[in-house]
N, C-alpha and C positions, 0 to 999 in steps of 0.2 A: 611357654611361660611368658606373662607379659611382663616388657621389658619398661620403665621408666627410666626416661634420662635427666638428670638433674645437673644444674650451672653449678658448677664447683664453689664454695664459699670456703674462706682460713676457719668457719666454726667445724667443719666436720672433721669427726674424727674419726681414725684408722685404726684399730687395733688385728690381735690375731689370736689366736686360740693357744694360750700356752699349757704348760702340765699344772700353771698354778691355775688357770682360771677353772681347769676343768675339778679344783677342789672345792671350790667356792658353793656355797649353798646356795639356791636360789633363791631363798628365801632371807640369808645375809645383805639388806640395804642399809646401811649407817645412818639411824637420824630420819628413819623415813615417815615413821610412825603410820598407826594404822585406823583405820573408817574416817581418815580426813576426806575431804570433800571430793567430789567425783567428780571427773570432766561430760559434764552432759553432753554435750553436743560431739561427742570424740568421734570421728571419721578419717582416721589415720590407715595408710594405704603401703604396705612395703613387699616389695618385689625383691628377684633377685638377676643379675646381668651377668646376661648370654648363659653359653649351658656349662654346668658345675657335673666335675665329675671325685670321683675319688682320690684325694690327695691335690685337689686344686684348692686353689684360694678363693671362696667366693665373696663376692661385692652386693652386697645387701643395702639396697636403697628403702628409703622412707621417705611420705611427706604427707602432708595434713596436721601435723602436729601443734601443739600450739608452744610459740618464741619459750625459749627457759625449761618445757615438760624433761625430763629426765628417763632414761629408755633402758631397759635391760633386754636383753633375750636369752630366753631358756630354752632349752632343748631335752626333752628326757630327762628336768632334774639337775643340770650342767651349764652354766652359767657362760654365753657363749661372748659375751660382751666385755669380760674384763672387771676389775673388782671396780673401775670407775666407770659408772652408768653415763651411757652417752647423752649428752646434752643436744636436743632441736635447737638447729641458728634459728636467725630474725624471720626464715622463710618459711620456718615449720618444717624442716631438711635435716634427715642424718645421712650420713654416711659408714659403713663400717665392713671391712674387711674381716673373714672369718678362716682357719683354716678347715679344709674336710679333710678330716684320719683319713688313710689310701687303705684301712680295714672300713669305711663306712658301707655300708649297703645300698644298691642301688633303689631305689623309690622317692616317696613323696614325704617327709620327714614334718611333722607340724613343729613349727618351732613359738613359741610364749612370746609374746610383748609384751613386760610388764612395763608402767608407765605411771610416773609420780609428778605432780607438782602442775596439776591435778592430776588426779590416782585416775586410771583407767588399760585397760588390757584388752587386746585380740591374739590371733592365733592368724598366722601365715604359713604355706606350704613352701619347705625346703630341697626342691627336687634335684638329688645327684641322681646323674643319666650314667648308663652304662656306655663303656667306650671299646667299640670293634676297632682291631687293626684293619687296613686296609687291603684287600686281597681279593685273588680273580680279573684282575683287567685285561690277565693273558687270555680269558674266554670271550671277550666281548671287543668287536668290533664297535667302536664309538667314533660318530661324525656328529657337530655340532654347526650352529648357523644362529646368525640372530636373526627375527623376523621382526621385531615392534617391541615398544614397551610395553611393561605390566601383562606380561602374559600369564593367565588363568587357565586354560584347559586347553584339550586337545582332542579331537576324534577324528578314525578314521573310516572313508567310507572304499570299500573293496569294489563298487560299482565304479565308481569311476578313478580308483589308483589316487586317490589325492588326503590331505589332509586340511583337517579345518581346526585351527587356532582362534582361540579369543584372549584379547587383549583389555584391559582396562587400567586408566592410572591415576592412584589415588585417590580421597575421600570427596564427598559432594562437596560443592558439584564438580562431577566427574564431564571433563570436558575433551579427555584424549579415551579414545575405545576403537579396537579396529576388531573386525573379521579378516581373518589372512586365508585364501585357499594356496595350499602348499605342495610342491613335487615333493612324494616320500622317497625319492631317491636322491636327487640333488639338493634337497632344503633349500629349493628356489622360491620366493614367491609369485605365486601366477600372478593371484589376485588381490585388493585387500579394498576392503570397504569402510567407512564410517559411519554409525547408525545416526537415525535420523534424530536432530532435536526433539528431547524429553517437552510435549507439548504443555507440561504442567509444572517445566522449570525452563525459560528458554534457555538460561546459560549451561545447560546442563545436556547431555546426548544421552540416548538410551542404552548406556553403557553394556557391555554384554560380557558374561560371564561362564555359567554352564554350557556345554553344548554336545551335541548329538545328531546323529543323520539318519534318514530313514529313506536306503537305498531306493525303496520301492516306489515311493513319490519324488523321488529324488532331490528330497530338500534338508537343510539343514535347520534342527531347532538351535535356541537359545535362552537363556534367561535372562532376564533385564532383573538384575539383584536390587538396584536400588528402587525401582521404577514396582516393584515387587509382581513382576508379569512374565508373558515369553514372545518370544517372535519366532518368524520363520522364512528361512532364505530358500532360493532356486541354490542348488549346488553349482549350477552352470553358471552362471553369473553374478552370482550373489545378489540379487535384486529381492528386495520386500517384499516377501509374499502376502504376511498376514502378522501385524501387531495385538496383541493382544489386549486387552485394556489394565489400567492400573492395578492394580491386589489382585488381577485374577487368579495370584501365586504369591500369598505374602511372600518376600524374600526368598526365593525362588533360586535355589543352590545348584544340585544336579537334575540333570533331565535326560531319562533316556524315551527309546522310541519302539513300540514294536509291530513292525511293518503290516504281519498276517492280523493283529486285530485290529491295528488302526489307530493305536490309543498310546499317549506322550505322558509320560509319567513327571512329575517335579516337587522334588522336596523341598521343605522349609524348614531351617534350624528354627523358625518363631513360633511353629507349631505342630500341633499333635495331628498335623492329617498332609495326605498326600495328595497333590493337586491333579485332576485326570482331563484331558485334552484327547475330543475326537480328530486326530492327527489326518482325516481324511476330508470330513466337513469344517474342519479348522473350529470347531467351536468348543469353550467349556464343559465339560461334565460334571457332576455331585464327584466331590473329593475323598479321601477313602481316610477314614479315623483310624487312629493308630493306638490302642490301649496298652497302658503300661503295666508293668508289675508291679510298681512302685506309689507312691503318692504324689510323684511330679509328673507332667505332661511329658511325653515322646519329644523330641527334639529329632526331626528327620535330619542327615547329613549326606553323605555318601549313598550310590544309588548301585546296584549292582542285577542284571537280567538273565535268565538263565530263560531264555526264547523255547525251546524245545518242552519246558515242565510248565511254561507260562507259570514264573515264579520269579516275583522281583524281589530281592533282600534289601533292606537299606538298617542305618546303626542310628543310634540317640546317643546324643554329647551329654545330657542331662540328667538320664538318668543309665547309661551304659546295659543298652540294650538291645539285640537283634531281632529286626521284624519279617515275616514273611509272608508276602503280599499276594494272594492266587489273582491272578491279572485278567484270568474272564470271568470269574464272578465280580471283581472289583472290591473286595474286600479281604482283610487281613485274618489269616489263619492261624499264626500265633504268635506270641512275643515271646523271649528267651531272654533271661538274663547272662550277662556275662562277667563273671568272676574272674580279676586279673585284671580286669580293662579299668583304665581312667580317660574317662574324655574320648570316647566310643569317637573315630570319625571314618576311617577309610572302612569299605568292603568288598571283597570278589568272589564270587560263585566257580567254586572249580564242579561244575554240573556232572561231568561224568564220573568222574571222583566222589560226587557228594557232598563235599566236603567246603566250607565258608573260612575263608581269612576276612581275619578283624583288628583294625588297627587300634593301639590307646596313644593317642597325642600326649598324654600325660602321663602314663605311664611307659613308655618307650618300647612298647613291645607288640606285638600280634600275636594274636591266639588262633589256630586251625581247630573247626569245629566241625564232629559229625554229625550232619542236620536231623540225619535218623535216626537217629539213638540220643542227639539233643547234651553230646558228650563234647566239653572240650578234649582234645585230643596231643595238643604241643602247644605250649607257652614261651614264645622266645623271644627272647630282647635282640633287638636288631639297631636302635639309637635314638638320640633326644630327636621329640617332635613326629613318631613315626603319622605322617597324615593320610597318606593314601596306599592302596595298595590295588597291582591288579594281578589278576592271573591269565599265565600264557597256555593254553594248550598245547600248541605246537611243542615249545620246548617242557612241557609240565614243571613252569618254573614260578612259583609268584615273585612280584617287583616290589618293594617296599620302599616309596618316598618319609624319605627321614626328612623335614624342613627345615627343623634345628639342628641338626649334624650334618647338613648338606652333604649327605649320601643317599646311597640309593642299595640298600640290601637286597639280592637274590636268594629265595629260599625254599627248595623240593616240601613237596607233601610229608615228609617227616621232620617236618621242621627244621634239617640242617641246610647251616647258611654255606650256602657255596658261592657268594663272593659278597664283598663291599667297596663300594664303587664311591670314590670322591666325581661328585657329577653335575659339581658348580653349587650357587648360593639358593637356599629355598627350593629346593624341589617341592612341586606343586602338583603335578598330574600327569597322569600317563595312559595312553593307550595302544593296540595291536593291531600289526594286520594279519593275525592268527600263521603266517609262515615265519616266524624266529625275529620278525625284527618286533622291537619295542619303542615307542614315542613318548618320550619326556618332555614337559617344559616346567621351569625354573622359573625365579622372579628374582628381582634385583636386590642389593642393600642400599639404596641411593644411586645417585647418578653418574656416579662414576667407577661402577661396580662392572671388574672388566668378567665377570664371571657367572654376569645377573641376565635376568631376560634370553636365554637362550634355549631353542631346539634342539635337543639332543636325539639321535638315532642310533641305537642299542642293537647289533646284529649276533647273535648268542653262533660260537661256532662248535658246531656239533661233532 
């Protein structure tokens, strides 16, 4: 959930959720009168800060408003604001403190803006996240390390025993990015590099973000998110192999590689098709369209390989949806809708199993699907922000990065959670090197977050 931070003013005001407000009509405004004059141009924006669970107090921010508008919110009918309608300061700023009943349900809750003085209303999403105890840290071996700021992804390559991190820090232009090659046993760094200046921003580097190795040529890809492209490293060295030229990959998310045909796959959350890279001759190929079920375009996210069925899965934020990509004809075999899911992002191929985990960012949960039969199979809440997820073979375990719950949930093909792991701020991404250990990396709250930007190494003891 996006978080807005607002400068405190003496105009906002606090209230809480009593037995009286919850009598109040919503429709009881004193004095308000009605088809007066409409706020045209209304673009008022209210979120709610960090995650709200049941029986917490949440903090419900606002702004766009215009100086004096007058604000209620409604929820189901129940007037959550108090019998006096909050008043916008001189900034176009509310503030307002609510309680959530600890009988609330977990989800995505619309709650009413009604808005007078000019008359105008939206509808905002109130999401209480479900809250796991923390449990299981007695099964897992946990070593952590810091390698660099803003670290984004992780892969690892079983050819040469190493790991490869990317790093990037903050919004364009983005001026700190590193590649780190890593020992997965000591979370030492070998290596680390800085990509080359963005030639079409010089203050700006070709930031790097996704990444992926393809043992067989032994180099390491990348995405250049901003730059909307990919690159590609020697694993040895980490030296430049081959950049790719601007948009060859609008916005260019995950990337994975697959060695026996040759071909570098890269999603884009900006569009409906998947980017295809002759990963031998280093050059572009015809991209592979992704059709939805729906009336909104695919939104590729998360990228997931099942090498043996040449069958790559990836999920849509936009319209919550799972696609299945056949890899040597280069086109997609079918779209699946997913029922449960809000804000589709992470997904892993348990291949021998059959069976696809699919993460909702906004709905806090993951669903296990059987690809053949096209059935979800377990729906389970694991915590706010579930973004990614992978699956171990080894231990037949999936990982579940929660980024707003800064955990990290483990959970068997029946969906039971057999452990939840407190595993630092923002968990981000994770990968295996298929014998029981697991590779995490986190990102920071700021800069003085002693719990941000680190490597963790997850060893499951059997």
């Amino acid at each position: 959930m996006q978080i807005n931070i607002i400068t405190k003013t003496k105009t906002w005001q606090r209230i809480g959720l009593s037995a009286a407000a919850l009598a109040i009509s919503s429709i009881a405004w004193a004095n308000a009168g009605t088809f007066t004059a409409p706020d045209a141009d209304f673009n008022a924006m209210l979120s709610v800060s960090g995650v709200v669970h049941a029986g917490d107090t949440a903090e419900v921010m606002g702004r766009g408003f215009k100086a004096g508008q007058q604000i209620q919110l409604v929820q189901n009918g129940t007037v959550l604001s108090g019998k006096t309608p909050l008043v916008a300061n001189d900034k176009g700023e509310i503030r307002a403190q609510i309680h959530i009943p600890k009988e609330a349900v977990t989800g995505l809750h619309p709650v009413v803006v009604q808005v007078s003085n000019p008359t105008a209303a939206t509808v905002f999403e109130l999401k209480v996240s479900p809250k796991l105890d923390l449990t299981g840290e007695q099964l897992f071996d946990v070593q952590q390390a810091t390698i660099a700021p803003g670290l984004y992804q992780v892969a690892y390559s079983a050819k040469n025993n190493a790991l490869f991190v990317t790093s990037s820090v903050g919004r364009p232009p983005v001026k700190v990015s590193q590649i780190s090659k890593v020992d997965p046993e000591s979370l030492k760094v070998i290596q680390q590099v800085t990509p080359a200046a963005d030639p079409h921003r010089a203050e700006q580097v070709m930031a790097v973000y996704g990444v992926a190795v393809d043992d067989n040529a032994n180099t390491v890809w990348v995405t250049n998110t901003r730059a909307g492209t990919v690159a590609v490293y020697d694993q040895k060295d980490l030296k430049l192999i081959k950049q790719f030229a601007h948009n060859s990959a609008p916005h260019g998310r995950d990337v994975v590689v697959d060695s026996q045909l040759q071909r570098a796959f890269v999603s884009s959350p900006t569009s409906n098709k998947l980017y295809v890279f002759d990963s031998k001759k280093l050059e572009p190929l015809a991209p592979i369209e992704i059709p939805s079920t729906t009336r909104q375009d695919f939104a590729a996210m998360s990228l997931s390989y099942d090498a043996n069925g040449q069958r790559l899965y990836t999920v849509s934020r936009s319209t919550n949806e799972l696609a299945i990509i056949d890899t040597k004809e280069l086109k997609t075999i079918k779209t699946l809708a997913l029922p449960g899911i809000k804000n589709a992002s992470g997904v892993a191929v348990a291949a021998d199993q059959k069976r696809v985990f699919v993460t909702g960012q906004s709905s806090d949960n993951v669903v296990i699907i059987d690809v053949e039969n096209e059935k979800i199979m377990h729906n389970v809440a694991v915590g706010a922000g579930a973004l990614n997820v992978l699956w171990d073979q080894d231990t037949e375990q999936a990982y579940i990065a929660n980024r707003a719950a800064d955990t990290l949930t483990v959970i068997n093909l029946n969906g039971d959670v057999l452990a939840n792991l407190s595993i630092g701020s923002l968990p981000n991404h994770l990968s295996t090197d298929g014998e029981g250990n697991v590779f995490l990396v986190n990102k920071a709250r700021g800069q003085n977050d002693e719990s941000g930007d680190q490597l963790s190494r997850l060893h499951f003891k059997k």
